[in-house]
C-alpha positions as CSV (number, residue, x, y, z in Angstrom):
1,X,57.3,117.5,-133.3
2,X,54.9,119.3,-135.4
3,X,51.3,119.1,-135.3
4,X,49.5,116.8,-137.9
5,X,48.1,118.4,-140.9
6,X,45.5,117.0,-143.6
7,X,46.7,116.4,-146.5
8,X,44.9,118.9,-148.4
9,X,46.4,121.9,-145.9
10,X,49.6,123.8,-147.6
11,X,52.4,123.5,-145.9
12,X,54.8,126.4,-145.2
13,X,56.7,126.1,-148.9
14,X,53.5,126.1,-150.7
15,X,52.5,129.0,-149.1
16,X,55.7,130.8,-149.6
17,X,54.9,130.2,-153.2
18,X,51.7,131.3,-153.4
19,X,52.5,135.0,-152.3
20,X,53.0,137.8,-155.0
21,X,55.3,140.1,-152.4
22,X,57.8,139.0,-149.7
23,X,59.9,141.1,-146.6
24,X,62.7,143.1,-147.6
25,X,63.5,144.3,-144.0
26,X,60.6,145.5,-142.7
27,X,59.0,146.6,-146.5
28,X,57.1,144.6,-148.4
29,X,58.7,144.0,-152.0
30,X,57.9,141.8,-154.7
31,X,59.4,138.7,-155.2
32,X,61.4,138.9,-158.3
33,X,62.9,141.9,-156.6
34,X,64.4,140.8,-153.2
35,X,67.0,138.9,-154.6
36,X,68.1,142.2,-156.7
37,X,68.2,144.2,-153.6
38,X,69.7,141.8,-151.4
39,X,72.5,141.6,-154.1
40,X,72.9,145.5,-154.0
41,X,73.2,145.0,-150.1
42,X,76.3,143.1,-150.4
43,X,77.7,144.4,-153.5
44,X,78.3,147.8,-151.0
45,X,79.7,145.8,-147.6
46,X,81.5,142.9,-149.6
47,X,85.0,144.9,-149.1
48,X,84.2,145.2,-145.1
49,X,82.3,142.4,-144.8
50,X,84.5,140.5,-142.4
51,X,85.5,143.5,-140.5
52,X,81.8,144.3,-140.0
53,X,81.3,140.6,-138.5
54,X,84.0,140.8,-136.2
55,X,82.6,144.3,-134.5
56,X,78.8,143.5,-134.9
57,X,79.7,140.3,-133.0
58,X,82.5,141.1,-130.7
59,X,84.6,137.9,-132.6
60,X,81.6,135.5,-131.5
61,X,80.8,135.2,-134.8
62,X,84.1,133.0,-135.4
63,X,83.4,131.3,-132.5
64,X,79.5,130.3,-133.6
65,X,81.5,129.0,-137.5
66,X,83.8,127.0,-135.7
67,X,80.8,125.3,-133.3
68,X,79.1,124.5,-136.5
69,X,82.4,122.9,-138.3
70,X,82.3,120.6,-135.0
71,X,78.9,119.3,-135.8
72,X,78.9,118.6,-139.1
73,X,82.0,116.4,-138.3
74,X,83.8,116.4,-141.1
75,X,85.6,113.8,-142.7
76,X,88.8,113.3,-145.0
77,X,87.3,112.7,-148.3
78,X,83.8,114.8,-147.7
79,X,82.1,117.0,-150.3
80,X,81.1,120.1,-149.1
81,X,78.6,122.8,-150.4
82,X,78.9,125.8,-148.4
83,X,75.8,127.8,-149.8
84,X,75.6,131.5,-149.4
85,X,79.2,130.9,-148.6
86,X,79.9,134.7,-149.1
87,X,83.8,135.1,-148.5
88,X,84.3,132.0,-147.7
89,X,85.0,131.5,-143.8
90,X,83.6,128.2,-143.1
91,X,85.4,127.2,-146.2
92,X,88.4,127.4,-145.1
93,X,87.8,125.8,-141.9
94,X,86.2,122.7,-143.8
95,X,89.0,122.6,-146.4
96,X,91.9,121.1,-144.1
97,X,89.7,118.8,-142.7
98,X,88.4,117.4,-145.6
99,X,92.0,116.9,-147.0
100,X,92.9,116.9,-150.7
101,X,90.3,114.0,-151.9
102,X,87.9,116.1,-150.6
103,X,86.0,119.2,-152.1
104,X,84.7,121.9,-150.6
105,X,82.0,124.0,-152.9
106,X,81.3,127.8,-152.2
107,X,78.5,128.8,-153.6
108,X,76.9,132.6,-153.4
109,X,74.5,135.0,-155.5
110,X,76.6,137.9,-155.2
111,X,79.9,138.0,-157.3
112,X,81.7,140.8,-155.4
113,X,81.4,138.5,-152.3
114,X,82.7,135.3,-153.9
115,X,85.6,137.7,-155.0
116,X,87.1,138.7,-152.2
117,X,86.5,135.1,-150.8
118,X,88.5,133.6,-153.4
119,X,91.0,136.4,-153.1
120,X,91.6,136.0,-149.3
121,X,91.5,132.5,-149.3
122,X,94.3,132.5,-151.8
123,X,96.6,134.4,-150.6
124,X,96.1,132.2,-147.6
125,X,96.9,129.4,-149.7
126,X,94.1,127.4,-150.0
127,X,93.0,126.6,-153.7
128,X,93.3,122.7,-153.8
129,X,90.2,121.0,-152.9
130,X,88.1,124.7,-153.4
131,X,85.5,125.9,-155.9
132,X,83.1,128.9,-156.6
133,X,80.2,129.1,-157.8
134,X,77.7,132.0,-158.5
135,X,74.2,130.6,-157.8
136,X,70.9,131.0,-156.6
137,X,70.2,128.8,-153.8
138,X,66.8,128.1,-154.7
139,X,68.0,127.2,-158.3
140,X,71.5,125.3,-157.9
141,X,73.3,124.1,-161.3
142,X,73.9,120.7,-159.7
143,X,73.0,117.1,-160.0
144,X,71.4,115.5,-156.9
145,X,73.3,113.6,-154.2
146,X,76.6,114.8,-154.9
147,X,77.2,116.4,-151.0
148,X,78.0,115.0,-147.9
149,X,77.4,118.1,-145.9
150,X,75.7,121.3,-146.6
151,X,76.1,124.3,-144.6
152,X,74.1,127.8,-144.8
153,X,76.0,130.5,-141.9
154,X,73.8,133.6,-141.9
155,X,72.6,133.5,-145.2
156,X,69.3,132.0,-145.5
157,X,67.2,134.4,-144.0
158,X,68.1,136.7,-147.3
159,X,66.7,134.0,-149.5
160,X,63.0,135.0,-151.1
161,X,61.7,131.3,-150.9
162,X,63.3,130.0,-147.8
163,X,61.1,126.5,-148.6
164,X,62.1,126.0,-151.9
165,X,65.9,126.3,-151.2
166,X,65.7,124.1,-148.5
167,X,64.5,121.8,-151.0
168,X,67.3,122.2,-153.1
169,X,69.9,121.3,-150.3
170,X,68.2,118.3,-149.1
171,X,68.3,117.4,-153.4
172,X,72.3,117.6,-153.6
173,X,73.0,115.9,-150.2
174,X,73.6,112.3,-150.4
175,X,71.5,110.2,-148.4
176,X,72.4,110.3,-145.0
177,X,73.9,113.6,-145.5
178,X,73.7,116.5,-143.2
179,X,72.1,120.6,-143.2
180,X,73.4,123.0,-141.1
181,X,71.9,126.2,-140.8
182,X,73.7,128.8,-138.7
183,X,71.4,131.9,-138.8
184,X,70.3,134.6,-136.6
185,X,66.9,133.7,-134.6
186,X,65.1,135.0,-131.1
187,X,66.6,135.8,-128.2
188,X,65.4,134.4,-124.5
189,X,63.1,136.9,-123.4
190,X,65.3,138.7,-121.2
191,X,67.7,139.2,-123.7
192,X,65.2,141.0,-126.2
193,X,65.3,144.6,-124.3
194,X,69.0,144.8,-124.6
195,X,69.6,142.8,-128.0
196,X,67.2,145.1,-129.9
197,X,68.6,148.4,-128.6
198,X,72.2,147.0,-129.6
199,X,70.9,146.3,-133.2
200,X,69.0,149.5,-134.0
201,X,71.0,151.6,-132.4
202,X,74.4,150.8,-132.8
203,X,74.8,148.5,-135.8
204,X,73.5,150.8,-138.1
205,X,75.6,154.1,-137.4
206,X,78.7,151.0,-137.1
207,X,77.6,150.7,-140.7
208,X,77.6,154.0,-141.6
209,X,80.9,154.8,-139.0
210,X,83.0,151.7,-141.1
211,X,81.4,151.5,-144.4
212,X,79.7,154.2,-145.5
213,X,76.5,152.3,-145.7
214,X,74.0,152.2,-142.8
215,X,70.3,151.0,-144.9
216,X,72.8,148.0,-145.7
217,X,73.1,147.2,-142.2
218,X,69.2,148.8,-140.7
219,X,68.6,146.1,-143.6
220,X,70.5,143.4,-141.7
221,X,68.4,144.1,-138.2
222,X,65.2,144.1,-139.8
223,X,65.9,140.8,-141.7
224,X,66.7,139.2,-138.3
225,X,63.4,140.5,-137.1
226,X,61.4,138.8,-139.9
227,X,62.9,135.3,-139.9
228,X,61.3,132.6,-138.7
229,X,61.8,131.4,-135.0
230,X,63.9,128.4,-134.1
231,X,60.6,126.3,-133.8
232,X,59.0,127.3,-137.2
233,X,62.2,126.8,-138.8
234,X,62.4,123.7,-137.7
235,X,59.2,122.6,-138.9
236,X,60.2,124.5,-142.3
237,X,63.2,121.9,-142.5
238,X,60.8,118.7,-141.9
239,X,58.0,120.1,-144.4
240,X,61.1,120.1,-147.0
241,X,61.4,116.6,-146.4
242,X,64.5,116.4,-144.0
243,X,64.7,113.7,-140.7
244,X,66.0,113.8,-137.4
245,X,65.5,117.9,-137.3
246,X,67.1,120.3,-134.4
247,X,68.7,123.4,-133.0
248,X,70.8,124.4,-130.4
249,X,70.6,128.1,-129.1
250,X,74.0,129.7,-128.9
251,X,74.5,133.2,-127.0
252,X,70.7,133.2,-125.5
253,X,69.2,132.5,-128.9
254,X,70.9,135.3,-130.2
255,X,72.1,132.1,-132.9
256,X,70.2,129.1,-133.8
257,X,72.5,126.0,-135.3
258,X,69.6,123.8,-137.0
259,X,70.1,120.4,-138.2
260,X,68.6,118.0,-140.5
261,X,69.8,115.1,-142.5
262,X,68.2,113.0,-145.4
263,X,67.0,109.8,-145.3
């Protein structure tokens, strides 16, 4: 658990708020910029996106979605926000299991992502018990308690105020409704060595080798390096105001699954 505060110390939201400038990689931006960037990011790897996933990750990265689809245990009938849902792939694992008086919401600040999404997942036949949505994460167009599950897979570490959309989720879940956060975290220690000359040294020129683009991707591997650690992250979910907070490390801590419901 996390150590007792006063009640006059800010907790890690408040501080993210109180800042001027936040990481963009490894460079220091200011706020109202990162999201702007972060768009431009994935306006230029939206079309490989998927292909990118599948070589960064060796395929694990299907592997990690599906292990968080099995947690959240979902039900027929569920509402679903999938936030930062990007081209949808834990959408259309959540849509046949939610059945057609479910809903399943994908929601995403880049256009060009939710695009190809809605594209692929269509031709796949999916369109029932789908919507799309472009939104901010830290600003969503939607009344509260209207989800039973949220799920965020390797988007929340581009978000400028990490706190404050956390807040939002734990607004539109239902009581008793769950957050899960698939994201990118720290490695065991002897891991580290061999994961960080795999991501400087090879994702990047894969970048540049399949899209053109390597500072998208040198973006990506910095990002990682700047998120918060499974703890703190887990202490960031309770300071939001979510119960019953975890992770599980998958592939050495390469992957963090953390959990939180509202009371």
């Amino acid at each position: 658990m996390s150590a007792d505060r006063s009640d006059d110390t800010p907790n890690r939201t408040e501080r993210e708020h109180s800042t001027s400038t936040t990481h963009f990689g490894y460079k220091e931006v200011p706020l109202a910029e990162k999201a702007k960037r972060v768009k431009g990011v994935f306006d230029s790897v939206a079309g490989k996106y998927d292909l990118m996933n599948d070589l960064m990750s060796g395929g694990m990265h299907r592997w990690w979605k599906r292990y968080t689809i099995m947690r959240a245990e979902p039900k027929p009938g569920d509402r679903v926000l999938d936030a930062a849902g990007g081209t949808g792939d834990l959408a259309r694992l959540f849509s046949p299991k939610v059945g057609p008086r479910g809903y399943v919401l994908v929601s995403d600040i880049n256009y060009e992502m939710l695009h190809v999404g809605r594209r692929r997942l269509a031709d796949e036949g999916l369109v029932g018990n789908l919507d799309w949505l472009a939104a901010d994460s830290e600003r969503l167009p939607l009344p509260d308690d209207q989800f039973n599950i949220i799920t965020v897979a390797f988007g929340l570490r581009n978000m400028t105020r990490k706190g404050k959309a956390l807040q939002e989720f734990l607004r539109v879940l239902k009581p008793g409704g769950q957050l899960l956060v698939l994201e990118f975290s720290h490695p065991v220690a002897p891991l580290k060595p061999f994961y960080d000359a795999y991501s400087f040294q090879f994702i990047p020129r894969m970048g540049k080798l399949v899209t053109g683009d390597s500072d998208s991707y040198q973006y990506l591997v910095e990002s990682i390096r700047q998120h918060p650690d499974q703890e703190t992250l887990r202490e960031m979910f309770e300071d939001a105001g979510f119960t019953r907070t975890g992770y599980t490390n998958l592939t050495g801590g390469v992957v963090a699954l953390h959990t939180g419901f509202k009371a």
